[in-house]
C-alpha positions as CSV (number, residue, x, y, z in Angstrom):
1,X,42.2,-85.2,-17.6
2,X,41.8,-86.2,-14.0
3,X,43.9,-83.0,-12.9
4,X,41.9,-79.9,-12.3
5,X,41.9,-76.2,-14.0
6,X,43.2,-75.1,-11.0
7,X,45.8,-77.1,-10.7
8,X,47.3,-77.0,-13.7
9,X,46.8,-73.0,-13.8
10,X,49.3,-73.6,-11.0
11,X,51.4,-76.2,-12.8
12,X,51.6,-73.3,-15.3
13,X,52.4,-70.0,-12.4
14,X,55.0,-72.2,-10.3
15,X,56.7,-73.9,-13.5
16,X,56.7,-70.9,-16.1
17,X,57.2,-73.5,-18.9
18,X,57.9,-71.9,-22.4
19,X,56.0,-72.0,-25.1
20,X,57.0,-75.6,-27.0
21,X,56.3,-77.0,-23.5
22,X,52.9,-75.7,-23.5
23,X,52.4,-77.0,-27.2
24,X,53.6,-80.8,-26.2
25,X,51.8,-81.0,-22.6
26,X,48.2,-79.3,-24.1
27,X,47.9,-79.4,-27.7
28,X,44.5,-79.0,-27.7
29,X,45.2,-75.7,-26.8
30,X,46.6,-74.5,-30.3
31,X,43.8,-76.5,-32.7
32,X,40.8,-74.0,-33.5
33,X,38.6,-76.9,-33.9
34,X,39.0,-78.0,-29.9
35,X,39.1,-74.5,-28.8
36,X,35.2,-73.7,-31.2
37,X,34.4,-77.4,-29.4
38,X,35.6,-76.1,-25.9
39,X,33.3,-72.7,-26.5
40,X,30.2,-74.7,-27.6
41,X,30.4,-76.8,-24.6
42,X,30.8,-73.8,-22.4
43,X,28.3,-71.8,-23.8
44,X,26.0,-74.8,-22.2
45,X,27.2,-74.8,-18.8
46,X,27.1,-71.4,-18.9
47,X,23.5,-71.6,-19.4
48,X,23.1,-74.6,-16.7
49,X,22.6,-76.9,-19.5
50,X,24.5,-80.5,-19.9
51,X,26.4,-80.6,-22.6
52,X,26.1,-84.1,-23.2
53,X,22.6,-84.0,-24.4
54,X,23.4,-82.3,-26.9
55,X,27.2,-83.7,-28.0
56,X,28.0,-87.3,-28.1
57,X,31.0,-89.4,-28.2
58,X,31.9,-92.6,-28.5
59,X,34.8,-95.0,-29.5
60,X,32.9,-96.9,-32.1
61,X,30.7,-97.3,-34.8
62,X,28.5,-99.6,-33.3
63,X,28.1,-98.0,-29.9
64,X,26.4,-95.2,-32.3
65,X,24.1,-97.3,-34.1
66,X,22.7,-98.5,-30.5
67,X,21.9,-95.7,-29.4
68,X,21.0,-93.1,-32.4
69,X,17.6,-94.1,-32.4
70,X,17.1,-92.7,-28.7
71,X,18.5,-89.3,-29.7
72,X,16.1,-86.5,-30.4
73,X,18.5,-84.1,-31.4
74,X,22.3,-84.4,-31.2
75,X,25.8,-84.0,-32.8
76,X,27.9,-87.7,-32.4
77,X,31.3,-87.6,-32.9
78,X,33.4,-91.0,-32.9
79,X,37.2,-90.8,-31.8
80,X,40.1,-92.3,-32.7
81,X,41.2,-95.0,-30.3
82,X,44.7,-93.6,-28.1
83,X,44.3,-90.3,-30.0
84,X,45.0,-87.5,-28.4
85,X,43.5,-83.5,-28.7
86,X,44.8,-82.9,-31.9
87,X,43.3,-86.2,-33.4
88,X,40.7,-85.6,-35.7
89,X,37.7,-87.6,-34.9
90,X,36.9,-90.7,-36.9
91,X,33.6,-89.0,-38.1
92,X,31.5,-86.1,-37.2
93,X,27.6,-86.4,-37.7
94,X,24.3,-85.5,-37.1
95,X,21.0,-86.9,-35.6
96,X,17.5,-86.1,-35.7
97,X,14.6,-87.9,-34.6
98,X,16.7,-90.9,-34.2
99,X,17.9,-90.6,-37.8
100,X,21.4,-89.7,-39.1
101,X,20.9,-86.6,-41.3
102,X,24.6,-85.8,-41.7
103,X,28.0,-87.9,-41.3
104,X,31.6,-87.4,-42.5
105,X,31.9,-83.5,-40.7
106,X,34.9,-81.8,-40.4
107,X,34.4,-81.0,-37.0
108,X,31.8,-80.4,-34.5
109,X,31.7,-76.3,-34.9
110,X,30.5,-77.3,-38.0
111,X,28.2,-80.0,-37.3
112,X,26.8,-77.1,-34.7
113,X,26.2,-74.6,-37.9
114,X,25.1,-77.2,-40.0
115,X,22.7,-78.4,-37.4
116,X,21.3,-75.1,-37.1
117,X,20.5,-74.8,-40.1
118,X,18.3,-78.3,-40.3
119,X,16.6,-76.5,-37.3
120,X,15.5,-73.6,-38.9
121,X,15.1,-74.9,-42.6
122,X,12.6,-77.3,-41.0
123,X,10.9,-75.1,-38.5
124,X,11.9,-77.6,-35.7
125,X,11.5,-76.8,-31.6
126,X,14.7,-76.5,-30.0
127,X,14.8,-79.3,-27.6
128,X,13.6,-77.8,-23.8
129,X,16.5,-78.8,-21.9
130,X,18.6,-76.6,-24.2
131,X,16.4,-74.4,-25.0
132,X,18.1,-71.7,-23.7
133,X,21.6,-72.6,-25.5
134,X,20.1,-72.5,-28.7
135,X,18.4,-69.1,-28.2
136,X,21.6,-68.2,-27.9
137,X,23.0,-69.5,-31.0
138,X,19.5,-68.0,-32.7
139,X,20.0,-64.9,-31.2
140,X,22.9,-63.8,-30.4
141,X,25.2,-65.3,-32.8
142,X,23.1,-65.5,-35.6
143,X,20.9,-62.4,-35.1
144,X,17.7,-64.2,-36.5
145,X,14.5,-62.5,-34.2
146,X,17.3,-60.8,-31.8
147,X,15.4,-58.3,-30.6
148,X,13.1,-60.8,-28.4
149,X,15.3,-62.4,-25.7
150,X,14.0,-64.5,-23.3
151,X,14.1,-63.2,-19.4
152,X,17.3,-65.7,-19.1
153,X,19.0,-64.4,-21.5
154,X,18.7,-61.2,-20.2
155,X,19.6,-62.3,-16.8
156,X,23.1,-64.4,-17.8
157,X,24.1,-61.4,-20.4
């Protein structure tokens, strides 16, 4: 992980590697579950919102229970020690209010779905510092109220 897009997008225009290289040297690549994960997390920077507000992870089940009371709103996901992109994560949950609403997710698309749901079934605020990510999940994606964007939306679409 310490090597850069860019450099490995020239890695990839210098070496021309085929196909089973690509699969060995980035699996992650080829799962749908990293590439929906990959999309989620982009869809945040895109907005100029962190990520990692939103989407936890951590190594153990302990380091969760420490700190899932401070979350207001998130999506934990606890890895498999020396696993690598194609690892399924230990378990896959959800937090609100400092309370663990879900656990034992597939992956975190669907903990993203699922959480959305929990939001709208209970009429909850979408947390200000990603306010504008979950707009677009509402509105966008969804199509719930999509004909009342907010003045960002309109400006990064």
């Amino acid at each position: 992980m310490a090597k850069t897009f860019a450099y490995r997008r020239q890695e990839v225009v210098r070496d021309k590697p085929m196909m089973a290289e690509f699969k060995i040297r980035w699996p992650g690549l080829f799962t749908v579950a990293e590439r929906r994960e990959c999309t989620l997390r982009a869809l945040c920077v895109y907005l100029n919102e962190d990520p990692n507000i939103l989407f936890k992870e951590y190594l153990d089940t302990d380091a969760v229970e420490r700190e899932l009371q401070h979350i207001i709103l998130g999506i934990y996901s606890i890895n498999v020690e020396g696993g690598d992109a194609t690892t399924s994560p230990a378990d896959v949950g959800i937090v609100i209010e400092g309370v663990e609403v879900l656990h034992d997710l597939r992956d975190i698309a669907s903990a993203s779905a699922l959480m959305m749901g929990f939001i709208y079934a209970l009429n909850l605020s979408y947390p200000k510092e990603l306010k504008a990510f979950f707009e677009v999940l509402q509105k966008v994606f969804l199509q719930l109220d999509a004909s009342r964007l907010s003045s960002k939306m309109f400006i990064q679409t």
